[in-house]
N, C-alpha and C positions, 0 to 999 in steps of 0.2 A: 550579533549579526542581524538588519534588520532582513526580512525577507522581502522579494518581491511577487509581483502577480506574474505568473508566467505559466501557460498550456501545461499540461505533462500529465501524464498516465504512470499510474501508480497501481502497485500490487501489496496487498497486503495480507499476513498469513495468523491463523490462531496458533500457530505453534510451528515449528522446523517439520515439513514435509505436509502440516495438515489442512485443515482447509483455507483457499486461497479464495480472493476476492479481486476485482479488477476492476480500475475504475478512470475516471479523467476529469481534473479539471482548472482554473484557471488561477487556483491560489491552495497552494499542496498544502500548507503546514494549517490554513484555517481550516479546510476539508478534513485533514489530521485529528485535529481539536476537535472538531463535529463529531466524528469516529469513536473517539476515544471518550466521547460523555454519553457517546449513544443518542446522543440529541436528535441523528437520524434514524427513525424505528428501521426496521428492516432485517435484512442478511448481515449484515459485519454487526447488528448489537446483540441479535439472537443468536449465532453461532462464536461471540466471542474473536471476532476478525479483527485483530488493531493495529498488531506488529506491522509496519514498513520493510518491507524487504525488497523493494526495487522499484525504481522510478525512471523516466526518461523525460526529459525537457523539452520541450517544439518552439522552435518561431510563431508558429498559429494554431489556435485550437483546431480548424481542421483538418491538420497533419494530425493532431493529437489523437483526433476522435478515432480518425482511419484508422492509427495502429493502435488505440485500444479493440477497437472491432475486430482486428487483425489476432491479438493476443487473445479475444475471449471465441477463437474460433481452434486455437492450439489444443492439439492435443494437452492432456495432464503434465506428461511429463517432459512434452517441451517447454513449458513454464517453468518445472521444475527447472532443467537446466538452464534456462538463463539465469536463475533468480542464482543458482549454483555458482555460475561461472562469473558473477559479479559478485556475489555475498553468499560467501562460501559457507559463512557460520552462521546464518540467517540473523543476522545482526539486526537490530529495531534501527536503520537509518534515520529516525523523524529525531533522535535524539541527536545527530549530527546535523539538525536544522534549526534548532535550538529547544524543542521540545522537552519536557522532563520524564526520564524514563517510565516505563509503564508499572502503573502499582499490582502487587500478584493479583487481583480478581479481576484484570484486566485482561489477562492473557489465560492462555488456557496448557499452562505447564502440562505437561505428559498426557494431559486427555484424551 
């Protein structure tokens, strides 16, 4: 499936319940990539943030931007429950985008 560039805010979690990251931009699955090699220093390569566990798609980035603004103004565990009510088992979505599942030092199993 090839992908395309499209708006959307994305959350992603070091592990089912742990910490969570929040982010936006206009081509998910190359952001994904960048994530996942740490290629970007920061918060998601220092805490181990990779897992995809919920996304949303906009017509225009700034719908997108607004409800990521919106999302990182949420309480904790309203995050939690969306991410819940859409991906119950906090499943790595990026591998339903064509992405190759996360290798273990990539994620942070039980930590």
């Amino acid at each position: 499936m090839g992908h395309e560039s499209r708006p959307c805010v994305y959350i992603l979690a070091s592990k089912p319940y742990g910490t969570l990251y929040i982010g936006v931009t206009a081509d998910l699955v190359y952001r994904l990539a960048q994530h996942r090699s740490n290629a970007l220093p920061g918060f998601t390569s220092q805490y181990h943030v990779h897992t995809l566990v919920h996304f949303e798609l906009f017509g225009d980035m700034e719908r997108a931007i607004l409800r990521e603004k919106q999302l990182k103004r949420w309480h904790r565990q309203w995050k939690i429950n969306l991410i819940n009510d859409h991906n119950p088992h906090w499943a790595d979505l990026a591998v339903g985008l064509g992405l190759p599942p996360l290798a273990p030092n990539q994620t942070r199993n039980g930590s």
